[in-house]
C-alpha positions as a printed Julia matrix, in Angstrom:
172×3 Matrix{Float64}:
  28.23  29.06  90.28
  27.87  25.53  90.07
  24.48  23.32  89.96
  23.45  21.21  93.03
  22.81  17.94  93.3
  19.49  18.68  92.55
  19.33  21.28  89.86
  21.55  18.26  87.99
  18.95  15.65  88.62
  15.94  17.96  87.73
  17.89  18.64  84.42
  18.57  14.73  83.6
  14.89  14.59  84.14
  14.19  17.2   82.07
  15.74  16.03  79.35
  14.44  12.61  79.7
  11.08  14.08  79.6
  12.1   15.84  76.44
  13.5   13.03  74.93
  10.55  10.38  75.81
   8.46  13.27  73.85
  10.49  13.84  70.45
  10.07  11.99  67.64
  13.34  13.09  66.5
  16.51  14.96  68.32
  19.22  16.35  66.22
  22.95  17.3   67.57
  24.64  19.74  66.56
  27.91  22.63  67.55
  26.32  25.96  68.64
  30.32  27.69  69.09
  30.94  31.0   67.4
  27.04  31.71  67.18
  25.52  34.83  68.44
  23.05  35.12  71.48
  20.39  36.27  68.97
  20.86  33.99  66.55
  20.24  31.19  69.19
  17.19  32.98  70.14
  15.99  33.61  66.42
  16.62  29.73  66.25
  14.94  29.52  69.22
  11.77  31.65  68.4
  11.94  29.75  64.74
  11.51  26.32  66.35
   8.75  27.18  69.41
   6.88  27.93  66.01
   7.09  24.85  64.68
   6.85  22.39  67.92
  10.5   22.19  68.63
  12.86  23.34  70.83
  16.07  23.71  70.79
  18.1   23.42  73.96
  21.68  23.55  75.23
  22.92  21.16  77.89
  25.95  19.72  79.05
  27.35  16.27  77.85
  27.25  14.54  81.15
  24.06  15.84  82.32
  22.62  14.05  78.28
  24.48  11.1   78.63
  23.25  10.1   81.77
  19.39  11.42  80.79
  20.4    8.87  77.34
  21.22   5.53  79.91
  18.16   4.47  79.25
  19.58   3.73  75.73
  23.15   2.47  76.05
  23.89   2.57  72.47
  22.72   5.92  72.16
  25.17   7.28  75.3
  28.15   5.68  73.8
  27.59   7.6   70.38
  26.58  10.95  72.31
  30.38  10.0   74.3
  31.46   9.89  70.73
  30.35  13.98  69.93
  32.99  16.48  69.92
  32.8   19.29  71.92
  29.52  21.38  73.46
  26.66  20.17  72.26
  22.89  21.17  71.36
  19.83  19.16  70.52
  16.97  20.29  68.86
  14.05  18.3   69.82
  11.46  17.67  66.87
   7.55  16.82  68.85
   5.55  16.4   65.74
   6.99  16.38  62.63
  10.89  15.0   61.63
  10.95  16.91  58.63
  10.18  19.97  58.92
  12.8   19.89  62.65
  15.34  18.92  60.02
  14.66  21.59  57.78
  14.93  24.18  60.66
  18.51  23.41  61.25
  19.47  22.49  58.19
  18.18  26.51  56.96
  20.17  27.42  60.23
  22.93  25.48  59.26
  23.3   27.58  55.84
  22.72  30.78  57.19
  24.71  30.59  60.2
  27.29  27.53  59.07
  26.95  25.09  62.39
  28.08  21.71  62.7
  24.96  18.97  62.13
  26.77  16.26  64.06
  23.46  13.42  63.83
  20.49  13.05  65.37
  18.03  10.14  67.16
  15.39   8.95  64.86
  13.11   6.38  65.83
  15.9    5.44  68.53
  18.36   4.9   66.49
  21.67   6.89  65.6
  21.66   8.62  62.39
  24.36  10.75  61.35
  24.53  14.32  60.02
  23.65  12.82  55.97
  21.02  11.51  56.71
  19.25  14.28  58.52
  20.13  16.79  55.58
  18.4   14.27  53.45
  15.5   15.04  55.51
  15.49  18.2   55.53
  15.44  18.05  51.66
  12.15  15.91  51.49
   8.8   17.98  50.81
   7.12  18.15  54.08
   3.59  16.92  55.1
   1.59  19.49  54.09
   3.41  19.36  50.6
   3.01  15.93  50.22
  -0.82  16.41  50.97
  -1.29  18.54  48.44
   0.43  17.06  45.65
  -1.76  14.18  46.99
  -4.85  16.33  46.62
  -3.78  17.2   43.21
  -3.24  14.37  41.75
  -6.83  13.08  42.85
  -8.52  16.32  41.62
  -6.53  15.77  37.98
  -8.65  12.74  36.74
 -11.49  14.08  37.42
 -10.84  17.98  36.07
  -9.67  15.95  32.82
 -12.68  14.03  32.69
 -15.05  17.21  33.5
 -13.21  19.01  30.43
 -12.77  16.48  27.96
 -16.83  15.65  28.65
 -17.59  19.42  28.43
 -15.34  19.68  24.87
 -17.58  17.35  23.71
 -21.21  19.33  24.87
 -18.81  22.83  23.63
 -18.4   20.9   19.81
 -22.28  20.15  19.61
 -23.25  23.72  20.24
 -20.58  25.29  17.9
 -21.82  22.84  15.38
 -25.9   23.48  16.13
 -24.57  27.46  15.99
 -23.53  27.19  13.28
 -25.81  25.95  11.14
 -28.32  28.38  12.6
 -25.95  30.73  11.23
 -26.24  28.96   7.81
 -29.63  29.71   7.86
């Protein structure tokens, strides 16, 4: 059956709602996929503050007007189309589909970052950078390394000067 009037317009603002939110929105194919891998995909990203969502072409270029450049390239895309909508963190959205993407072999076709087109390179690139709680703790790490060196090379010392006071106890 098809959608009213109004059903269209509450989707186009919908999506512009969605896509005032994400800090990054990748496109991709979804043919020849299962029902339950779109919901394991779906499932996979409510954990992570994503979504990913399925919506006609026409319906997404007019919620994109907004942005002209960005409707022309989204005019540009090949066939149906699905976004995944990234609310907090780029990466680890990117790293979502891209894990997708080699399970399930989809089509990455680009994404919006930081309103601007990107194509599908650069989001695999990343989806291959550590994410923010990695980088954190390589951060914490490398903090924590001076001083553990310090703490043992200071205690080595103290360690030496007992051995040596030991043994000459021993010598006596």
């Amino acid at each position: 059956m098809p959608k009213t009037k109004e059903q269209k317009k509450q989707i186009i603002k919908n999506l512009e709602d969605k896509i005032e939110k994400s800090r990054i929105i990748i496109f991709s194919r979804f043919l020849g996929l299962k029902v339950n891998d779109i919901n394991e995909l779906r499932k996979e990203c409510k954990n992570n503050n994503s979504e990913y969502y399925v919506s006609k072409k026409t319906l997404l270029e007019r919620a994109f007007s907004k942005e002209n450049s960005l409707k022309s390239k989204i005019g540009e895309l090949n066939g149906e189309i699905a976004l995944l909508f990234g609310y907090n963190d780029e990466i680890i959205s990117a790293k979502i589909l891209n894990e997708f993407n080699d399970k399930h072999k989809i089509d990455i076709l680009g994404g919006v970052l930081e309103n601007k087109f990107v194509n599908s390179d650069t989001i695999k690139t990343l989806a291959n950078l550590p994410s923010k709680q990695e980088l954190l703790s390589k951060l914490v790490y490398l903090i924590k390394s001076p001083i553990s060196g310090m703490t043992n090379t200071l205690s080595g010392n103290i360690r030496g000067f007992i051995n040596v006071l030991k043994n000459i106890k021993d010598k006596n």
